[in-house]
KOLMARSE-298463 format. One record per residue (C-alpha): residue number from 1; x, y, z. Coordinates in steps of 0.1 Angstrom, whole numbers. Example, Ala and Ser with C-alpha at 12.3 -4.5 7.8 and 13.67 -1.06 7.14 Angstrom:
<nodes>
{1, {123, -45, 78}}
{2, {137, -11, 71}}
</nodes>
This chain:
<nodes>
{1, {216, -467, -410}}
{2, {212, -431, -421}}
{3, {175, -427, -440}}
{4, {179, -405, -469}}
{5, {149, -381, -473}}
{6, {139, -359, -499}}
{7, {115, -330, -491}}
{8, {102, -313, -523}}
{9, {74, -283, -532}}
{10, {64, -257, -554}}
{11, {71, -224, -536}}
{12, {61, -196, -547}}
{13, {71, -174, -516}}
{14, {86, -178, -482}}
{15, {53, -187, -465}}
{16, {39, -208, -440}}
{17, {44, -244, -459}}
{18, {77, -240, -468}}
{19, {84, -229, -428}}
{20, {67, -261, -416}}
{21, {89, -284, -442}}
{22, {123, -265, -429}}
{23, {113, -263, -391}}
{24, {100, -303, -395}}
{25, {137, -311, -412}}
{26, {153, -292, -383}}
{27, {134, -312, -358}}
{28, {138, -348, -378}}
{29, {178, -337, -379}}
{30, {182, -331, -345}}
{31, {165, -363, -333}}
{32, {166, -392, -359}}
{33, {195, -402, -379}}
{34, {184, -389, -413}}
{35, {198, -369, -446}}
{36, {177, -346, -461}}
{37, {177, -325, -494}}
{38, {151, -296, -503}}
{39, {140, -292, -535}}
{40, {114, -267, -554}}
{41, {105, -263, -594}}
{42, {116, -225, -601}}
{43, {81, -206, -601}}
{44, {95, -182, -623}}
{45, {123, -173, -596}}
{46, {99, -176, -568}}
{47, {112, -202, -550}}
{48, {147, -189, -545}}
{49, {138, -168, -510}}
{50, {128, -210, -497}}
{51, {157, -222, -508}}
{52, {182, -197, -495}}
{53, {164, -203, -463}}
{54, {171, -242, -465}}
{55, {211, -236, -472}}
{56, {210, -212, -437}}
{57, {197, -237, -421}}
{58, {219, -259, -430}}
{59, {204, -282, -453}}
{60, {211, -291, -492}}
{61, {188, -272, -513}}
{62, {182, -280, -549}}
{63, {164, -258, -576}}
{64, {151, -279, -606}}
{65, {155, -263, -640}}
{66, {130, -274, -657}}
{67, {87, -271, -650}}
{68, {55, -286, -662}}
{69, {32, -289, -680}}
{70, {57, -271, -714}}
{71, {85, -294, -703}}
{72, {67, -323, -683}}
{73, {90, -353, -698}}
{74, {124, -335, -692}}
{75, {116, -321, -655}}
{76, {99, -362, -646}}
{77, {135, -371, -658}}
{78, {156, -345, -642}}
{79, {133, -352, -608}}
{80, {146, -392, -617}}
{81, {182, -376, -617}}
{82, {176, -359, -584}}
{83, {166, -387, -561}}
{84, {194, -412, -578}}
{85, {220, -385, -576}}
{86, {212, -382, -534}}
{87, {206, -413, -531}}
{88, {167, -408, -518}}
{89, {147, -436, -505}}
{90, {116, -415, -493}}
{91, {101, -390, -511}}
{92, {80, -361, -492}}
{93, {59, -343, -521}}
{94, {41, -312, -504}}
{95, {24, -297, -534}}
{96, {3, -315, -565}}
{97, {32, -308, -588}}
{98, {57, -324, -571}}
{99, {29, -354, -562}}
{100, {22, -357, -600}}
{101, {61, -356, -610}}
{102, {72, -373, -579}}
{103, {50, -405, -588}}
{104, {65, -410, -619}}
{105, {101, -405, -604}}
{106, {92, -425, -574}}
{107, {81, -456, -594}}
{108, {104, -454, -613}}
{109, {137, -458, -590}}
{110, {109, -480, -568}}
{111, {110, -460, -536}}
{112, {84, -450, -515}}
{113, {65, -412, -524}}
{114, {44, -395, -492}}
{115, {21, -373, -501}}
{116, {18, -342, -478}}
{117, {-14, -327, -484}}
{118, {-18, -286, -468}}
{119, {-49, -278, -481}}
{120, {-87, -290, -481}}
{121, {-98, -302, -513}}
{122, {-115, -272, -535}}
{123, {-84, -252, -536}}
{124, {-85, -246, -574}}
{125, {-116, -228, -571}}
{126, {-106, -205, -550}}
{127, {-70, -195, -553}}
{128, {-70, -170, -586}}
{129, {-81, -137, -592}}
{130, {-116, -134, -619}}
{131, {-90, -118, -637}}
{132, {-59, -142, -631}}
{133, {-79, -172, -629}}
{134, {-58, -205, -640}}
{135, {-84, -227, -660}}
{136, {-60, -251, -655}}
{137, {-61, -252, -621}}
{138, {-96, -275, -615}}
{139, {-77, -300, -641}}
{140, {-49, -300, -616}}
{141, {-67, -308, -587}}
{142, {-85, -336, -604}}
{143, {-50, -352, -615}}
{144, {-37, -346, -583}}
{145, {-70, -362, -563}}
{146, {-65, -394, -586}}
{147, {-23, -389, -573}}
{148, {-36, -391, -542}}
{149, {-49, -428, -543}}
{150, {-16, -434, -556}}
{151, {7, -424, -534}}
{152, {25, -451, -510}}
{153, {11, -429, -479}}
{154, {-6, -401, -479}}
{155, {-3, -373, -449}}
{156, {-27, -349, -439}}
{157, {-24, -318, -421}}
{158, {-55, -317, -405}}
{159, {-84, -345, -395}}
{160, {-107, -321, -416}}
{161, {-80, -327, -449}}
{162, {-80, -365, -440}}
{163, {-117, -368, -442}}
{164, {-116, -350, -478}}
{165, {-87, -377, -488}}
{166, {-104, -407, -473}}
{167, {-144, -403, -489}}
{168, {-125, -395, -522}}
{169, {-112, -428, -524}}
{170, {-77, -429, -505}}
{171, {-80, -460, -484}}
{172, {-77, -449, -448}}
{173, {-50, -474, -437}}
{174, {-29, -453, -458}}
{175, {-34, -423, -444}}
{176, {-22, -401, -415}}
{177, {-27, -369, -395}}
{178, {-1, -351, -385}}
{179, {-10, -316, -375}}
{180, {9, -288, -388}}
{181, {35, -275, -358}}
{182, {50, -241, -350}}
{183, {89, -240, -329}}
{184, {82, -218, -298}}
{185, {114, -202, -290}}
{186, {110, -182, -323}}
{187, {83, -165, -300}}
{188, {100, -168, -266}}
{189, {124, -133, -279}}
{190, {116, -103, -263}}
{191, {89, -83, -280}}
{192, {110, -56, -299}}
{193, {89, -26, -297}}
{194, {95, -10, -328}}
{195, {79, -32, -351}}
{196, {48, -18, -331}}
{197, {57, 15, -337}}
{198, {64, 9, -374}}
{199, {29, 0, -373}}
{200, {12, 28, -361}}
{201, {33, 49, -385}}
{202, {18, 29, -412}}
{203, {-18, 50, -406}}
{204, {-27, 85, -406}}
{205, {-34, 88, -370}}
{206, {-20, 64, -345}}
{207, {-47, 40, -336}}
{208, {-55, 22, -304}}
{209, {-59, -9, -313}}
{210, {-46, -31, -346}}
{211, {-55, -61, -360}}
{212, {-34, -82, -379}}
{213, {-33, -105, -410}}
{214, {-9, -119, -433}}
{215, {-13, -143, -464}}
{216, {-14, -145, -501}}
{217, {-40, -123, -514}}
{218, {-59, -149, -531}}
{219, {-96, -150, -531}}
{220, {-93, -184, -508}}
{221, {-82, -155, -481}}
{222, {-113, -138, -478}}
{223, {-96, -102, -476}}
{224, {-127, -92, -487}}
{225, {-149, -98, -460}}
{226, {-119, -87, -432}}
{227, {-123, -53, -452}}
{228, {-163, -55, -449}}
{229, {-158, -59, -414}}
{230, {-132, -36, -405}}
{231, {-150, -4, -423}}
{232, {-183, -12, -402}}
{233, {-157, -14, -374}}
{234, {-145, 19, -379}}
{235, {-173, 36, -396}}
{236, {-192, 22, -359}}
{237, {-164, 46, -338}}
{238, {-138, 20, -330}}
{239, {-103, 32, -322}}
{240, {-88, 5, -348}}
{241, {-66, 0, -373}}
{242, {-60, -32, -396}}
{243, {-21, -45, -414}}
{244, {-25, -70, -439}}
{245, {8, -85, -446}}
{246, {11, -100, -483}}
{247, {11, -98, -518}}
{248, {-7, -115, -548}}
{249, {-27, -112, -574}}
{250, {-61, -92, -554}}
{251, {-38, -62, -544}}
{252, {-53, -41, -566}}
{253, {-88, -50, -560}}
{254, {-85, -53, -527}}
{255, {-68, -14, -525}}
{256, {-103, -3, -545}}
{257, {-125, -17, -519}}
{258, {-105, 1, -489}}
{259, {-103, 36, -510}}
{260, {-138, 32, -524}}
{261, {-148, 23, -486}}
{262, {-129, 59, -475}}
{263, {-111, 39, -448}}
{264, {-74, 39, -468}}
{265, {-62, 59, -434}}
{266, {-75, 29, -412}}
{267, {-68, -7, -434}}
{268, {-32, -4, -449}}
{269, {-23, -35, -474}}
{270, {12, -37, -460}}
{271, {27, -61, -484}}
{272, {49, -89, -476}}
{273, {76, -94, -451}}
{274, {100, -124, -434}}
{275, {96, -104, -402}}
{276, {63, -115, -395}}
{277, {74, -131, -357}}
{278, {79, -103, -342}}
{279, {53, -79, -354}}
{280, {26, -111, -341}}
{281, {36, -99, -306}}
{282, {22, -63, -312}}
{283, {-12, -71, -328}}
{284, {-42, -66, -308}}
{285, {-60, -93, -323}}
{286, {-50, -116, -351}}
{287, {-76, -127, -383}}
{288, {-80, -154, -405}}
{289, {-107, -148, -424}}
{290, {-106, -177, -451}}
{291, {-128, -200, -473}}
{292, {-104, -227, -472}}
{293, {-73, -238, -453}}
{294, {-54, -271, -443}}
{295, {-44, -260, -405}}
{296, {-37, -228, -407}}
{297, {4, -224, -394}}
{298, {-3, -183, -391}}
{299, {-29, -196, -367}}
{300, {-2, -215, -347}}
{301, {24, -184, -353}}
{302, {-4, -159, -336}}
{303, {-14, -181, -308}}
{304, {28, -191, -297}}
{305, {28, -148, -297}}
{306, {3, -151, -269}}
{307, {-17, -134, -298}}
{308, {-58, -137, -294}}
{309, {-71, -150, -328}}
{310, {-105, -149, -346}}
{311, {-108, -173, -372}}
{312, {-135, -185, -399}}
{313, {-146, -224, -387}}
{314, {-131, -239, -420}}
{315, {-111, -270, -428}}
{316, {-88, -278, -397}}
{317, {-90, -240, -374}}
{318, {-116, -257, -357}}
{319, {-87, -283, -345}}
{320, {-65, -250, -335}}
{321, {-87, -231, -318}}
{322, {-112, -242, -291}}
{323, {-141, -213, -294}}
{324, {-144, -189, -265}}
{325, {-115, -202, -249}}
{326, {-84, -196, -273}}
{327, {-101, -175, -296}}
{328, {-135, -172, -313}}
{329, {-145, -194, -344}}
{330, {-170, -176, -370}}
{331, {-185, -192, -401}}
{332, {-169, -182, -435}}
{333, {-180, -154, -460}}
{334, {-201, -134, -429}}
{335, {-193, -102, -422}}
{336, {-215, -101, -394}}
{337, {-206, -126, -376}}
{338, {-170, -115, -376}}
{339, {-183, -80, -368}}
{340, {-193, -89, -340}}
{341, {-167, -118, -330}}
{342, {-138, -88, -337}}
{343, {-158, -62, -312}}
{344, {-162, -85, -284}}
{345, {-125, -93, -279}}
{346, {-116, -59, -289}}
{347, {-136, -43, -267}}
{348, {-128, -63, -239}}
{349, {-88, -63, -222}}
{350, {-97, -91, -198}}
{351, {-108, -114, -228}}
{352, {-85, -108, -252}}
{353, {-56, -117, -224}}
{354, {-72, -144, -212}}
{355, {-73, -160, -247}}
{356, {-41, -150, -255}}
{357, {-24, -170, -227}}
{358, {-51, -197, -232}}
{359, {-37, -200, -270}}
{360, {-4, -202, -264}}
{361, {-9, -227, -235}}
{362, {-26, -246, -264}}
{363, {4, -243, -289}}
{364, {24, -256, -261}}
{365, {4, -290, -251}}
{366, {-6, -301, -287}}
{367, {13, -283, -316}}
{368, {55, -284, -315}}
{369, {76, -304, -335}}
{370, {93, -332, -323}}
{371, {63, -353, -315}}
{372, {54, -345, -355}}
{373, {88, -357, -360}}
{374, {84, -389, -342}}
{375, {54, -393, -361}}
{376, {71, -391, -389}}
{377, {99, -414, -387}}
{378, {78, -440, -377}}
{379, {57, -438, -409}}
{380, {95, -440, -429}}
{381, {104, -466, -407}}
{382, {74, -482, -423}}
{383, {75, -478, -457}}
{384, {108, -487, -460}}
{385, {107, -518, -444}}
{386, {76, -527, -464}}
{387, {95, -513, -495}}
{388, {128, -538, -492}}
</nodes>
């Protein structure tokens, strides 16, 4: 019998969540008999880029009208009138709105809700601007930890995310790891070398070497301390230059730091793009340099581009990346430590290959999609059983 799945978020761009939903459905579709539906709450137009991606792939997409907390009762009733309308009997809630809503709807129409979690706890703290903070936010995260010991199952993305869910309260019987997964043959493409060369046209003088990074520019990214790092780097005589891809609400103070820092002609804030696959084959290195993360997908992405990584030991990286071999884990908010973590492998060819091919060899043993998928199935296999 076809199982009926609905997969729902809050997107506010095309980014790496909504890639691992689409590219887990693609998977789930091509081995498990299963229907599935998309859905997102608006974000002020936002989510339209994830859901125009979902219809290409394929896949019924479904844009809910109305959004919380101004119109809470009508979008918990219109989220009913979704999952009766596709007939859903598992809901997949990747974000704390959609756990919130979705847990109201779920009970409701008495169907099992999965709660995907991306993210260590202590988000809310860290993902707005001083000047664009949501005092909301901490509220939300504080409903949403309570969600959590609500949901029929909860998964996690990352042992690190599990161990937040489990000592706050979420019995561990109920919960899951199923680490975040990237599909290879998006990186398999020969490397077109023109995005490289749309690089080095991005700078003043063409540098030697460039360093990549892409995410929401979001204090939880630590931009900050990559730009700390990279004017010592420069200022030091090193032939660099650093793209970060994104956009959000630090652009502004993050341009500041780089032209107050007299390196605007050697760290270019490059804003966002969907071609991020293939400019990951021509970086040098690749940088995460955040406070927080679930398990990191650009990770995944940099290391299936035979890509060497350096990456702040936070949340689940530490479960990417094996340090020395694959890449080189730093602690977070040191820009010393990535100082010197940045000149080793860039000052080194031998290195910075051998991690490369190391990472990649990684990717290939532990992180693609249909074993996630499997994983998944059997946990809906599960709950519905139980549920009947």
């Amino acid at each position: 019998m076809t199982l009926r799945i609905a997969q729902v978020t809050t997107s506010p761009d095309y980014g790496g969540v909504e890639r691992i939903m689409l590219e887990l459905g693609r998977s789930l579709q091509r081995t498990q008999d299963v229907q599935q539906v998309f859905a997102s709450f608006p974000e002020g137009g936002n989510a339209d880029p994830f859901l125009q991606e979902t219809e290409q792939a394929g896949f019924a997409a479904y844009r809910f009208l109305n959004d919380s907390p101004r119109q809470i009762i009508a979008a918990i009733f219109e989220y009913i009138r979704f999952l009766k309308k596709h007939q859903i009997q598992i809901l997949c809630a990747h974000s704390y709105k959609t756990r919130i809503l979705g847990w109201f709807a779920a009970k409701w129409l008495r169907i099992p809700i999965v709660g995907v979690v991306h993210i260590s706890y202590g988000w809310s703290e860290l993902s707005y601007s001083p000047s664009g903070k949501n005092r909301k936010a901490p509220l939300y995260e504080r409903i949403d930890r309570w969600m959590n010991r609500r949901m029929d199952h909860v998964v996690c993305v990352s042992q690190a995310v599990a161990n937040d869910v489990i000592r706050d309260g979420v019995p561990a019987e109920r919960v899951s790891v199923m680490h975040n997964a990237v599909r290879l043959d998006r990186f398999d493409v020969p490397a077109d070398i023109s995005f490289r060369h749309r690089m080095e046209s991005m700078f003043l003088n063409k540098p030697k070497l460039i360093v990549g990074s892409a995410a929401r520019l979001l204090p939880i990214k630590g931009f900050d301390i990559l730009i700390t790092a990279a004017e010592q780097l420069v200022k030091s005589g090193m032939d660099i230059g650093v793209v970060i891809f994104g956009e959000g609400a630090l652009r502004e103070q993050l341009q500041k730091q780089i032209d107050d820092a007299g390196i605007a002609s050697s760290v270019v804030l490059a804003g966002f793009t969907d071609q991020l696959d293939q400019y990951m084959h021509h970086f040098d290195l690749f940088v995460l340099s955040s406070h927080l993360e679930g398990l990191p997908s650009v990770v995944l992405e940099a290391m299936a581009a035979r890509t060497a990584v350096v990456a702040t030991d936070v949340s689940g990286t530490g479960e990417l990346l094996v340090d020395g071999s694959t890449g080189f884990l730093i602690p977070p908010n040191n820009p010393d430590a990535l100082i010197d973590a940045m000149r080793k492998v860039l000052s080194d060819d031998e290195l910075r290959l051998m991690m490369a091919e190391n990472g990649r060899q990684r990717v290939e043993q532990c992180f693609t999609f249909d074993p996630q998928a499997e994983k998944y199935w059997e946990l809906f296999n599960t709950l519905t059983k139980s549920s009947s």
